[in-house]
C-alpha positions as CSV (number, residue, x, y, z in Angstrom):
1,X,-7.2,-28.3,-24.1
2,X,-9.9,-29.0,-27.2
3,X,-8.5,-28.7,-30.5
4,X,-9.6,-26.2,-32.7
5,X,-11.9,-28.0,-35.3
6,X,-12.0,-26.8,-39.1
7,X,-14.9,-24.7,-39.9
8,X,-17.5,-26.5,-41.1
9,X,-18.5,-23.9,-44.1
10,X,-14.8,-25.1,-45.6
11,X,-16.4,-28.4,-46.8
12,X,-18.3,-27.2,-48.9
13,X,-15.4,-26.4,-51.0
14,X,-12.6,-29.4,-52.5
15,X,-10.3,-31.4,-50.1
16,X,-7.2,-29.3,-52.0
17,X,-8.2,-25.9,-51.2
18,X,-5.8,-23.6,-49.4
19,X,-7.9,-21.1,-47.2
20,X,-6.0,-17.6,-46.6
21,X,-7.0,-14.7,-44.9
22,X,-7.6,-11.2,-46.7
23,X,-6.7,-9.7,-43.8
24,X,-4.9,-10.2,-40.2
25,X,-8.1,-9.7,-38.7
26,X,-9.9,-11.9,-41.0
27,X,-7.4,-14.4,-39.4
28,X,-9.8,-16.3,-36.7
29,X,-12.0,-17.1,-39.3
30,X,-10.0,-19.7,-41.0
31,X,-8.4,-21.2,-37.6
32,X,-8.5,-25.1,-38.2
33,X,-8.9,-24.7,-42.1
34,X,-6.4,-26.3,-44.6
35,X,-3.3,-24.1,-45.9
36,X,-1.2,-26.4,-48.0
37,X,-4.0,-26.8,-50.9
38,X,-3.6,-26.0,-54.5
39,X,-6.8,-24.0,-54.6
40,X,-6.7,-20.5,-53.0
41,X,-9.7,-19.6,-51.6
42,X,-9.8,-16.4,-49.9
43,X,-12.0,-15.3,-46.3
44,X,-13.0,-11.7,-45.9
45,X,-15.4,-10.4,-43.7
46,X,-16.7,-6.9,-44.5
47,X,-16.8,-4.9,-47.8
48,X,-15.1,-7.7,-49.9
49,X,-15.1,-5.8,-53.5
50,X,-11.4,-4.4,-52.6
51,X,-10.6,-7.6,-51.3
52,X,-12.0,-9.7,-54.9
53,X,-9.9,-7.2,-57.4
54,X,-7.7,-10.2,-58.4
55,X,-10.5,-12.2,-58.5
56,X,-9.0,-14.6,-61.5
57,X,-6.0,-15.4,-59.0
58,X,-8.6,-17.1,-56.7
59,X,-10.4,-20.6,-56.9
60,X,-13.2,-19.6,-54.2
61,X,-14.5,-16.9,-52.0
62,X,-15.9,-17.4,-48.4
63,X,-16.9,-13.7,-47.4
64,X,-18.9,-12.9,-44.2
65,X,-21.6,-9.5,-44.1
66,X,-20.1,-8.5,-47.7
67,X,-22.7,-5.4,-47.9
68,X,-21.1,-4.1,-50.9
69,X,-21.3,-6.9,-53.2
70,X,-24.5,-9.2,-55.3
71,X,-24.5,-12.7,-56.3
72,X,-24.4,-11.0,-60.0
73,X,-21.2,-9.4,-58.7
74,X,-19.9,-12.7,-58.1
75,X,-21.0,-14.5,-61.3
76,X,-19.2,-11.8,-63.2
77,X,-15.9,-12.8,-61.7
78,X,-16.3,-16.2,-62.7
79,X,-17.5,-17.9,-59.9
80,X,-20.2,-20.1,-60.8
81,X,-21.3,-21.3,-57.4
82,X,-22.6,-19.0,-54.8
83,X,-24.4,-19.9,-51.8
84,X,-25.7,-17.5,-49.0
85,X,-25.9,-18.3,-45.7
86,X,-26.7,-16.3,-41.9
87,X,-24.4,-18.2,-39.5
88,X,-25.9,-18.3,-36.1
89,X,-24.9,-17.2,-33.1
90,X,-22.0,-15.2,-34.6
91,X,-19.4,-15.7,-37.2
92,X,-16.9,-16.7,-34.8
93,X,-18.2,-18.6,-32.8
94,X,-21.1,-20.9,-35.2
95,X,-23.2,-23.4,-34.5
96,X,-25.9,-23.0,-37.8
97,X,-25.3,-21.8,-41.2
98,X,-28.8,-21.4,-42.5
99,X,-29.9,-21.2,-46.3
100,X,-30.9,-17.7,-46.8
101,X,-32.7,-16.8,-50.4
102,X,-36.3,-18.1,-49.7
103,X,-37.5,-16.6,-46.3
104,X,-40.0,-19.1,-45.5
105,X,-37.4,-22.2,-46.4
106,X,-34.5,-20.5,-43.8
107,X,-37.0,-20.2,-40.7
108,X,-38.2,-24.1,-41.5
109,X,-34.0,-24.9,-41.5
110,X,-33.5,-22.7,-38.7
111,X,-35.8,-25.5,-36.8
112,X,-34.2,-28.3,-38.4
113,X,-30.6,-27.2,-37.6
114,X,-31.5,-25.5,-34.1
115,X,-33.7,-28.2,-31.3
116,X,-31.7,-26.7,-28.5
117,X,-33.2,-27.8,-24.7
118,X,-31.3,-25.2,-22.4
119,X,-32.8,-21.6,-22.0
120,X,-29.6,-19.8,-23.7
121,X,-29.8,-22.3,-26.7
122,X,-33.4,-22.0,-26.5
123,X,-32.9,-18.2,-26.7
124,X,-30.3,-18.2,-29.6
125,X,-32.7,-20.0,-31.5
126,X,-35.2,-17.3,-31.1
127,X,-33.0,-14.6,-31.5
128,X,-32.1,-16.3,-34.6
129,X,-36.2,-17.0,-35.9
130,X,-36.5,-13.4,-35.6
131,X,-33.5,-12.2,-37.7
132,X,-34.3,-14.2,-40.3
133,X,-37.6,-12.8,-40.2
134,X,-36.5,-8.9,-40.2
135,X,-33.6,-9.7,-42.6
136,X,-31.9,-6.6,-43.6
137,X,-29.7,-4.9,-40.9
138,X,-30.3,-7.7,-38.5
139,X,-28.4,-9.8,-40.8
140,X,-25.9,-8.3,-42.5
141,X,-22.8,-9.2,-39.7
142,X,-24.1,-12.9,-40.3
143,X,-24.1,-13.9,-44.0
144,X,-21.7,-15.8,-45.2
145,X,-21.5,-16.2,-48.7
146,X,-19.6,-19.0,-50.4
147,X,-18.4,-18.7,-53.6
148,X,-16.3,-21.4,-56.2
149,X,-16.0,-22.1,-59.8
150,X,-17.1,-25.5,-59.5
151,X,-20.1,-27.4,-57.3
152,X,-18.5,-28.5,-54.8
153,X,-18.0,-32.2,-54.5
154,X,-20.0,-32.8,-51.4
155,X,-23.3,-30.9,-52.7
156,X,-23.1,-33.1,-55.9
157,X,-22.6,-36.4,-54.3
158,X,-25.6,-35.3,-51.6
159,X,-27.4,-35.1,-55.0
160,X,-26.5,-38.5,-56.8
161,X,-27.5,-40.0,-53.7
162,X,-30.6,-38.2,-53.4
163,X,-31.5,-39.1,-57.0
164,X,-32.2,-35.5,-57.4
165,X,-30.3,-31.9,-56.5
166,X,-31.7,-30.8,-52.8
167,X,-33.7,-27.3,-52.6
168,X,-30.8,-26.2,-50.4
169,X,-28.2,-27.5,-47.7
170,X,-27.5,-26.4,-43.6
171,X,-24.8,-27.0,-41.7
172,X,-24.1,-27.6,-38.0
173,X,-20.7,-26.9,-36.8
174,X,-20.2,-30.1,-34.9
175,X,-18.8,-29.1,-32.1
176,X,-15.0,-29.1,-30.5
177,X,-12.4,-31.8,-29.7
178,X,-11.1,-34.8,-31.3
179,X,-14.6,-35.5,-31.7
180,X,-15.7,-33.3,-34.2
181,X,-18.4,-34.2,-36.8
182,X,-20.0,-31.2,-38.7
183,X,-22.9,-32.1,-40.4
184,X,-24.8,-31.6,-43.7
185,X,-28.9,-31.0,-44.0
186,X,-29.9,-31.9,-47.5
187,X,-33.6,-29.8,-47.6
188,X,-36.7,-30.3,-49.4
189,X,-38.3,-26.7,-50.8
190,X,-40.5,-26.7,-47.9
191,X,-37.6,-26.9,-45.6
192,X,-38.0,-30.3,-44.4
193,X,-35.0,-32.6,-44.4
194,X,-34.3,-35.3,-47.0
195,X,-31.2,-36.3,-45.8
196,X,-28.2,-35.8,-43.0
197,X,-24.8,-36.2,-43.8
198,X,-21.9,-36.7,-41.4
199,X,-18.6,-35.8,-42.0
200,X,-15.5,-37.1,-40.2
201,X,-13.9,-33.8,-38.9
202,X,-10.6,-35.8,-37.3
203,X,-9.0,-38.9,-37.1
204,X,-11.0,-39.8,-33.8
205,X,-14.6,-39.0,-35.8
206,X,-13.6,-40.9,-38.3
207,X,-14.2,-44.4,-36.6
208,X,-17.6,-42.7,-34.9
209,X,-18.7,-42.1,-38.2
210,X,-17.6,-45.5,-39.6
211,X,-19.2,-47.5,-36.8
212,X,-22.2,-45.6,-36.6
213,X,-22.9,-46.6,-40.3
214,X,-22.0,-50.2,-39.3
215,X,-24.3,-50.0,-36.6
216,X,-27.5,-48.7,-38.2
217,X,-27.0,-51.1,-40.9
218,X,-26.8,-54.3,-38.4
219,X,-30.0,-52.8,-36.4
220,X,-31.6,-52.0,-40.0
221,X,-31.8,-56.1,-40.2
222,X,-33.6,-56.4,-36.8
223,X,-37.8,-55.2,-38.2
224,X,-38.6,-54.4,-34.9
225,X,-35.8,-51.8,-34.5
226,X,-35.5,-50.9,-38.3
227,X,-38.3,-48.4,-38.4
228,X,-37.2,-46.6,-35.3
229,X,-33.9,-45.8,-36.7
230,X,-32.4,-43.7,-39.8
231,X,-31.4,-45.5,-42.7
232,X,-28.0,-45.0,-44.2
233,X,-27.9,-44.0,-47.8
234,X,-24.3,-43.8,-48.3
235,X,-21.0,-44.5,-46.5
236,X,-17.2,-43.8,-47.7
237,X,-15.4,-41.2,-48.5
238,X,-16.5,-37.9,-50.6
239,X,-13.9,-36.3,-51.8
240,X,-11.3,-37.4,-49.3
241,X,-13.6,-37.0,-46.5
242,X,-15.6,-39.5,-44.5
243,X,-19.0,-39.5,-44.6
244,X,-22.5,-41.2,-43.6
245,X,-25.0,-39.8,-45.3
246,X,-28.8,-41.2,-43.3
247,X,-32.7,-40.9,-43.7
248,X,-34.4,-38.3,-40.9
249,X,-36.7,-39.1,-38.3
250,X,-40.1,-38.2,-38.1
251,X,-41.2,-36.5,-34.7
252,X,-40.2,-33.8,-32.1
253,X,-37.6,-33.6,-29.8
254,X,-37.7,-36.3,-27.1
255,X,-39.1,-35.0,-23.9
256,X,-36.3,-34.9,-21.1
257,X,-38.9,-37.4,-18.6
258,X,-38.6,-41.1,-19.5
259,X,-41.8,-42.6,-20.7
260,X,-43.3,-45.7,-21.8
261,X,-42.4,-44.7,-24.7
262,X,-38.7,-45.0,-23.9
263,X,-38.9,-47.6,-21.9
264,X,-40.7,-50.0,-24.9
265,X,-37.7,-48.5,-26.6
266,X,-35.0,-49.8,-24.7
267,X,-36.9,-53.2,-24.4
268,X,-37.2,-53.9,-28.1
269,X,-33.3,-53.3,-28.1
270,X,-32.7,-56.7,-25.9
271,X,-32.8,-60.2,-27.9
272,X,-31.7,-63.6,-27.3
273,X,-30.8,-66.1,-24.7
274,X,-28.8,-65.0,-21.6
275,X,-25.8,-65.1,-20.9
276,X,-22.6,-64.2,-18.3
277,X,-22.4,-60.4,-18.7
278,X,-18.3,-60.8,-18.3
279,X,-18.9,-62.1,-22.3
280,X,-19.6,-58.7,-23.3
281,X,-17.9,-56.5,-25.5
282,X,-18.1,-53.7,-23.3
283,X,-17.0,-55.2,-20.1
284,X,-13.8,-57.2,-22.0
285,X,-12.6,-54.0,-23.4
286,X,-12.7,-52.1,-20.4
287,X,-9.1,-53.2,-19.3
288,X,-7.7,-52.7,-22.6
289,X,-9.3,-49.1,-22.8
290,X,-8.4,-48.0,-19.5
291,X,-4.5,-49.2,-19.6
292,X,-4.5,-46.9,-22.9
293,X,-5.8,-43.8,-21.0
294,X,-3.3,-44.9,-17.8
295,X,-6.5,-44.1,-15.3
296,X,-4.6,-46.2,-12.7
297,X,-6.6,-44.2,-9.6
298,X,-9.8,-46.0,-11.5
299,X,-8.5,-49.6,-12.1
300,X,-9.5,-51.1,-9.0
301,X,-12.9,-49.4,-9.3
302,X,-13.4,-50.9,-12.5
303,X,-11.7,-54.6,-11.7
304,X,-14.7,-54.4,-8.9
305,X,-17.1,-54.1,-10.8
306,X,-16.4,-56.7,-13.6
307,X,-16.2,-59.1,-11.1
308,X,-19.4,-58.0,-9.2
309,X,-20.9,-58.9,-13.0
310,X,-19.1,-62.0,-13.5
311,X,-21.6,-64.8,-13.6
312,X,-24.7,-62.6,-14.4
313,X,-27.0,-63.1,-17.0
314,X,-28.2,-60.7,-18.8
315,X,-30.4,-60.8,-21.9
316,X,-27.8,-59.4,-24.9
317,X,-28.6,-55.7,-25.5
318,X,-27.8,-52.9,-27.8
319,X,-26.0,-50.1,-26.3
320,X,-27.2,-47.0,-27.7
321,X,-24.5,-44.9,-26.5
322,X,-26.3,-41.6,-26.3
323,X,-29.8,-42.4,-25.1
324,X,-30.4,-38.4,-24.7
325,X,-33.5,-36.1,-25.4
326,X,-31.5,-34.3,-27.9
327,X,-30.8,-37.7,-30.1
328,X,-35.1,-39.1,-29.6
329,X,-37.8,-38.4,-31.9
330,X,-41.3,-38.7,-30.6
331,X,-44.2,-39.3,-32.7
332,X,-47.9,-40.8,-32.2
333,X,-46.3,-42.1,-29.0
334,X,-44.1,-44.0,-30.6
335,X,-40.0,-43.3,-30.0
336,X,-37.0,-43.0,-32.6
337,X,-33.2,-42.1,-32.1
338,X,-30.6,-41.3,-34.4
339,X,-27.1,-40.3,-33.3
340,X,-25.5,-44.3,-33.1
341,X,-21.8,-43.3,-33.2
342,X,-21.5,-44.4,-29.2
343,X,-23.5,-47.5,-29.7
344,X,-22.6,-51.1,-28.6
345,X,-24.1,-53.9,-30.4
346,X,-23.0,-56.4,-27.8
347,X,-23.8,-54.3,-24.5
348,X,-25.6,-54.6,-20.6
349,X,-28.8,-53.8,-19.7
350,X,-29.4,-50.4,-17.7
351,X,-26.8,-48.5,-19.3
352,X,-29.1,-46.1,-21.6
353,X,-31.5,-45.4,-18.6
354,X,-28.6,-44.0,-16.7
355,X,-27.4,-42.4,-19.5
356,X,-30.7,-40.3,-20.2
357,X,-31.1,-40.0,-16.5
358,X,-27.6,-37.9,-15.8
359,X,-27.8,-36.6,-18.8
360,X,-30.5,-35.0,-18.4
361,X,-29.6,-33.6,-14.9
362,X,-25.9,-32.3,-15.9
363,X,-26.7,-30.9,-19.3
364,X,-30.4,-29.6,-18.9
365,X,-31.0,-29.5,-14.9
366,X,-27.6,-28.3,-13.8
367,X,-27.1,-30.9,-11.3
368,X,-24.6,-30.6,-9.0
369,X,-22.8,-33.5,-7.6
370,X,-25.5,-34.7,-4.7
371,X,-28.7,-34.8,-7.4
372,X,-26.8,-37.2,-9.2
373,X,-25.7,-39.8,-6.2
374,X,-29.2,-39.2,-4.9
375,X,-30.7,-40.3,-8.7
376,X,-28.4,-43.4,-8.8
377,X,-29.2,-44.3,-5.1
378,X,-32.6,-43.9,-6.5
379,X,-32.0,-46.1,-9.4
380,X,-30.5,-48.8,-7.1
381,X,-33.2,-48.9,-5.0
382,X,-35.9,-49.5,-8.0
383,X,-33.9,-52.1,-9.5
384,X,-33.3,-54.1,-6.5
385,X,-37.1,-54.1,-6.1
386,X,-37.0,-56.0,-9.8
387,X,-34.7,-58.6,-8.3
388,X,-31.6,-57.5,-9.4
389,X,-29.4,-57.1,-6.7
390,X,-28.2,-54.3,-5.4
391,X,-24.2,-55.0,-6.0
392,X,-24.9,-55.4,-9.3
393,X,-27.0,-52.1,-10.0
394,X,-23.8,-50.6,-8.5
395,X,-21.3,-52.7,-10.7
396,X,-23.7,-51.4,-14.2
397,X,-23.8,-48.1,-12.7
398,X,-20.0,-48.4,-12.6
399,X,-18.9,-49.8,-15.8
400,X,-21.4,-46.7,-17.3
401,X,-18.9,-44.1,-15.9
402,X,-16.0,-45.8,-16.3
403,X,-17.1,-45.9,-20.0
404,X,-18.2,-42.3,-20.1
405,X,-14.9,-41.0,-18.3
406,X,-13.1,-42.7,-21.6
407,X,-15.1,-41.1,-24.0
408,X,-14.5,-38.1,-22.4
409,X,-11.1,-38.3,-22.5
410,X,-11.3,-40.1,-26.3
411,X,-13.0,-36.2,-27.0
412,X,-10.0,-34.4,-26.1
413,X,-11.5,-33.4,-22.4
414,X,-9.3,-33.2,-19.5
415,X,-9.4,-35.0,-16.6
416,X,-10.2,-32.2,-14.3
417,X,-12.5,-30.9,-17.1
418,X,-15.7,-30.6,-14.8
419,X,-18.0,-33.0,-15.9
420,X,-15.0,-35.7,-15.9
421,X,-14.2,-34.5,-12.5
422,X,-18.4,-35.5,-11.8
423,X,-18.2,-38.6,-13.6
424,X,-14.8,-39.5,-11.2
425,X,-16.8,-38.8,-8.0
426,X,-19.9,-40.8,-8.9
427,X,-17.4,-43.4,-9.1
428,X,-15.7,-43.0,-5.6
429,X,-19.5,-42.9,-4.3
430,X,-20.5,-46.5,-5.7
431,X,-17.1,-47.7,-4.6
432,X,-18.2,-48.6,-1.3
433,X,-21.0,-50.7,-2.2
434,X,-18.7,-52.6,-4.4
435,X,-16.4,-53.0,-1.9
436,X,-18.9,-54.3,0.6
């Protein structure tokens, strides 16, 4: 079962707040949120003017569709930060808290914050475009308006870093699970974004966050991945909380084919003199990692196909981790990815291509089990006709879902969560050519 995450809107207040509801039914608002702090902070949603009479009593405010109140309203009781937002889809279930004040600036955040690829996301997202557009009773259930008697830390520290105070700031929720990793858009006035800030939302996120900064800034040394890649501007703690704060990328979303494009891409991340693939990071962890997780129905799988490796050489290559359309940039032909958290800096070729390739087919396609065995048969074939044997197509394809079932089960999934349950039966499938 996923762990309820804290909601992202409660960093923008301090690391000692204490969030309480107004209200039993106000209650599944603040599900995750801190309730030990010093600061009370109090979440309404509805006509919040009753709720605010003891106003003094209260550090902060988070109050969602309060029709009955005005930002001068809020000024009056002391509260010398407010910031409105429309939280997409819905209030209890968001996604994207949008900067609402300068119509034209929310719609441009509304595409920064939103690039879904699957027709429902793709939907939400319009659904969304035209709410902010009509404003008024379309949007009243969705504003959320956050209110404190200080800046809040982050904000601040997204503006020392800057060099200058942003125009205005989105969120993204950052998903569920042990994984969680809301995230911050620092915006220019025209809606574009200057900067993206990640936050570690658990424990587990934490070390995603840290390595990802540790990544980028070993790959920032490399100039012909450096310009392909975001910068990072800042990395520690703010106010208690982890963060990695990076440069954008220039482009649209990646398209969900493979291209030359990707594949110069994946090349450029290769360097150096061969050498025996069983010297990698990735495959001497794997042991370590799977004992951890007790997979013990997957051990002999996965002691196959390190020794099918053993003795290969491969040029040394970057793992990206997360080679996806939804973490690409494409511009003037030329490809850029963010999103490094999964990387390995000491990783085997092929890995990314399958990546992006079942990707693709579970998350956007909605492949069931056959497309995918049919796309790595595919992908076995190809490679063998480059002179890499077939065993050992197998063996990457392998040590790929043997990673990916760990990371899945690092996130908090299950292992009869269904895409685990896919990723186990891929497995039992390559098995036999491993075997043979």
């Amino acid at each position: 079962m996923l762990i309820a995450p804290r909601p992202a809107w409660t960093y923008l207040f301090r690391s000692d707040a204490s969030f309480e509801a107004a209200a039993p039914a106000d209650s599944d608002l603040i599900r995750g949120a801190p309730s030990d702090g010093r600061r009370r902070v109090l979440v309404h949603a509805g006509e919040a003017k009753a709720a605010l009479a003891r106003a003094n009593e209260l550090w902060g405010a988070a109050l969602f569709g309060p029709g009955d109140l005005t930002e001068r309203d809020l000024a009056r009781a002391g509260f010398v930060y407010v910031r409105r937002f429309a939280v997409f889809p819905t209030p209890a279930r968001p996604r994207w808290f949008v900067p609402m004040g300068r119509p034209g600036l929310a719609r441009a955040a509304l595409r920064v914050l939103a690039t879904p690829y699957r027709p429902r996301g793709r939907a939400l997202a319009a659904l969304a475009s035209v709410a902010l557009r009509a404003a008024g009773p379309l949007l009243r259930g969705a504003e959320l308006w956050i209110a404190s008697r200080e800046s809040p830390p982050l904000e601040t520290e997204l503006a020392r870093i800057l060099g200058h105070d942003p125009a205005a700031i989105g969120l993204a929720s950052g998903g569920w699970g042990l994984r969680h990793t809301p995230t911050v858009v620092a915006l220019a006035a025209d809606g574009q974004p200057l900067a993206y800030a990640k936050l570690a939302g658990s424990e587990r996120s934490r070390r995603l966050v840290t390595h990802e900064a540790e990544v980028l800034a070993a790959l920032g040394r490399r100039p012909e991945i450096g310009d392909v890649i975001p910068r990072v501007l800042f990395a520690g703690p703010i106010d208690g909380v982890f963060a990695n704060v990076q440069t954008p990328l220039i482009g649209r979303p990646g398209p969900a084919r493979m291209s030359p494009a990707h594949m110069r891409f994946l090349a450029a991340l290769g360097g150096g003199e061969p050498r025996d693939a069983a010297a990698s990071t990735l495959l001497r962890s794997l042991p370590e990692r799977m004992a951890e997780k007790r997979i013990g129905s997957l051990t002999q799988i996965a002691t196959r196909a390190i020794e099918a490796l053993r003795g290969a050489a491969f040029v040394p290559t970057v793992v990206h981790g997360d080679f996806a359309p939804f973490n690409l940039r494409m511009e003037g032909g030329v490809l850029r990815a963010f999103d490094w958290e999964n990387a390995w800096l000491d990783g085997l070729p092929l890995l990314d291509a399958i990546h992006h390739e079942l990707q693709v087919g579970f998350l956007l396609q909605d492949w069931d089990i056959r497309s995918a065995i049919r796309a790595l048969d595919r992908l076995a074939v190809e490679r063998a006709r480059d002179g890499l044997s077939r065993t050992r197509v197998r063996a990457l394809q392998a040590i790929y879902l043997l990673d990916m079932y760990l990371r899945r089960l690092d996130g908090g999934h299950g292992e009869e969560s269904p895409l685990t349950l896919k990723y186990r039966e891929l497995l039992r499938h390559l098995d036999a050519d491993l075997v043979a």
